[in-house]
C-alpha positions in Angstrom: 104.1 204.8 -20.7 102.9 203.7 -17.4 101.5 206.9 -16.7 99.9 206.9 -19.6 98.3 203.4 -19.0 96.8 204.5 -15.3 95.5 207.3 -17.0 93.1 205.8 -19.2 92.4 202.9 -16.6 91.1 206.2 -14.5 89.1 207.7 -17.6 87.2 204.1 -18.1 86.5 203.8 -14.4 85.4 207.1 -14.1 83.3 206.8 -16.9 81.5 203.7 -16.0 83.3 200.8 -18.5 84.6 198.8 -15.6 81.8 199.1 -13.2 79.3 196.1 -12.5 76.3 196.6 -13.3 72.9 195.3 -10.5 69.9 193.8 -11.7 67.1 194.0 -9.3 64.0 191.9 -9.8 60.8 191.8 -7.6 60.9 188.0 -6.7 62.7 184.8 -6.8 62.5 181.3 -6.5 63.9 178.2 -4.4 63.1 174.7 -5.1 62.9 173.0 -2.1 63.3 169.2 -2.3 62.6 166.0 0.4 62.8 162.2 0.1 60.1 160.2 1.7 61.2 157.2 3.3 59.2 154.4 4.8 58.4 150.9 4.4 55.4 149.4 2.5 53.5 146.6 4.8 50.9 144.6 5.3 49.3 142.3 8.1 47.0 139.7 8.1 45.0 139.9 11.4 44.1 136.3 11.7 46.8 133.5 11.7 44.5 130.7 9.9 41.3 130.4 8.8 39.3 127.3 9.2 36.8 125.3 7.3 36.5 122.4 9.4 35.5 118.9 7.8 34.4 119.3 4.2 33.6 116.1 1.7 35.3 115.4 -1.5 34.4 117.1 -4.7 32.5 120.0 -2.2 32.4 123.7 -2.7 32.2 126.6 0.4 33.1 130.0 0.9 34.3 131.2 4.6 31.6 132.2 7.1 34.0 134.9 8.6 36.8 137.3 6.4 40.1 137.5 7.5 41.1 141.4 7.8 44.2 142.7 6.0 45.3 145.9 6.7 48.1 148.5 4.8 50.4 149.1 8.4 53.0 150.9 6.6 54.7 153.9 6.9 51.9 156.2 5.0 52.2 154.8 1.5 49.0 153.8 -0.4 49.7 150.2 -1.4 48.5 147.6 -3.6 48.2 144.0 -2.9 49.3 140.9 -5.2 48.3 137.4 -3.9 49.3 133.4 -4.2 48.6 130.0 -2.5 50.4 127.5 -2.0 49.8 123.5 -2.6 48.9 121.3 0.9 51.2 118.5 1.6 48.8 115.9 -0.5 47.1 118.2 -2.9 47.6 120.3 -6.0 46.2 123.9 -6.0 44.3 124.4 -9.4 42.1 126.0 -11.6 39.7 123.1 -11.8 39.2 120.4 -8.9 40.5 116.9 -9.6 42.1 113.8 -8.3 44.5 115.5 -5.0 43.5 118.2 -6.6 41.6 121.8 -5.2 40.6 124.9 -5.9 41.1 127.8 -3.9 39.7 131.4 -4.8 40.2 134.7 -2.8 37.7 138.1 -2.9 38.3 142.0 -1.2 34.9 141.7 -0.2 33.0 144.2 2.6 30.1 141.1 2.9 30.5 137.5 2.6 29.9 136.8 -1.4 27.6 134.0 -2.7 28.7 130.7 -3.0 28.1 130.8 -7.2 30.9 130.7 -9.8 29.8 133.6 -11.4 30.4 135.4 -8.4 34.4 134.3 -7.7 34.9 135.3 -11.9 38.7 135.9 -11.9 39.6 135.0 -8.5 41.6 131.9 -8.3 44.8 132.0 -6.4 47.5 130.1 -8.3 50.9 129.5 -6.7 52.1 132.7 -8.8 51.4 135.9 -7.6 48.8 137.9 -9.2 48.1 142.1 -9.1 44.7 142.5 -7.4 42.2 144.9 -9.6 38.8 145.8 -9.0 37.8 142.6 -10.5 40.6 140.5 -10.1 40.0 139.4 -6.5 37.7 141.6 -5.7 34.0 142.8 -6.7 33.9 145.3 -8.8 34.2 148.2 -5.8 37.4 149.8 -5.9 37.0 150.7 -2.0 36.5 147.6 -1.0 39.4 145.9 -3.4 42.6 145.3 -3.0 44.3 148.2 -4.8 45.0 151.9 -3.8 44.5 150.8 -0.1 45.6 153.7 2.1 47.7 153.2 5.1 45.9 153.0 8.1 46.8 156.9 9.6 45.2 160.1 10.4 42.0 158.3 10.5 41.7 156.2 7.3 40.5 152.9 7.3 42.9 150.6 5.4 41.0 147.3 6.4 40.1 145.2 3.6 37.7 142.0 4.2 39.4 139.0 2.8 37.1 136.0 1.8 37.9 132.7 0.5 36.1 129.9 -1.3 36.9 126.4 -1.8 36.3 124.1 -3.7 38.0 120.2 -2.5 39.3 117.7 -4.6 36.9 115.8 -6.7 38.3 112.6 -5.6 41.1 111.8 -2.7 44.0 109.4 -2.9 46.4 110.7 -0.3 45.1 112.9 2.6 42.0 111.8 3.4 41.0 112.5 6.6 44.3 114.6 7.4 43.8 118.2 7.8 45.9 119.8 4.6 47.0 123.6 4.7 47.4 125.9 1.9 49.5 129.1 3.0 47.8 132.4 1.0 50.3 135.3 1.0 49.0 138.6 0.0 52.5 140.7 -0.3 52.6 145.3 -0.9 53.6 147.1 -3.8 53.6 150.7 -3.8 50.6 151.7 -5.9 51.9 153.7 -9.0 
């Protein structure tokens, strides 16, 4: 019986049951796979801005921008922005009693002092998404968004220019210098 058995094991083999059979094809593929890793950042060139001695219920918009710039690690970042209340005053939409106003713009040149021309920039002690329009002036390139990091020779500077508009009438703080901090923070642009 076991002769018998090796026998036909030997047929098959011989005839070509038990042999594998090779597929040959003229290409292949590979996917080949990486993780970027990096940090979004951004930095503010100038520590403060100044607009010296203003009266009550006054409106001006900075003589000189402050430059924010997308220092990260090669990501294309977007910028969200809030103020902060002073000591003595309430940051608003509309000026009041101890109460200001305090507007940002991604500007190249310094906009006119006009309402029409600060539509949708407000700061508020949220933060908000920068747009086109939102903080900015209707130039993407110029704006806050899509700002590429400052490598292999892009620009990433954006001119940042503020307007303000003081309290209507002062109670507490007159005379003492107040400070509102503005904090422009990254997001990775989608």
């Amino acid at each position: 019986m076991k002769k018998a058995l090796i026998v036909i094991v030997g047929m098959l083999l011989v005839a070509g049951v038990g042999s594998v059979a090779l597929a040959y094809t003229e290409s292949d593929t590979i996917g080949v796979k990486v993780t970027v890793e990096g940090n979004l950042s951004v930095s503010i060139t100038e520590a403060q801005y100044q607009f010296g001695t203003l009266s009550a219920n006054a409106t001006s918009v900075s003589t000189e921008a402050v430059t924010v710039v997308n220092d990260s690690d090669g990501y294309t970042e977007s910028y969200k922005i809030r103020a902060s209340s002073t000591t003595n005053w309430t940051l608003a939409a509309t000026a009041g009693e101890d109460t200001f106003c305090l507007a940002a713009q991604f500007s190249t040149s310094q906009p006119a002092d006009a309402g029409g021309s600060w539509t949708d920039d407000d700061l508020t002690t949220s933060d908000v998404n920068c747009t086109a329009t939102t903080f900015g002036n209707d130039t993407a390139g110029e704006a806050g968004i899509s700002v590429p990091a400052n490598d292999q020779g892009n620009t990433s500077d954006r001119k940042l220019w503020f307007r303000i508009k003081t309290p209507s009438t002062v109670k507490t703080g007159a005379g003492v210098e107040q400070v509102s901090t503005v904090t422009v923070t990254a997001y990775q642009t989608p």
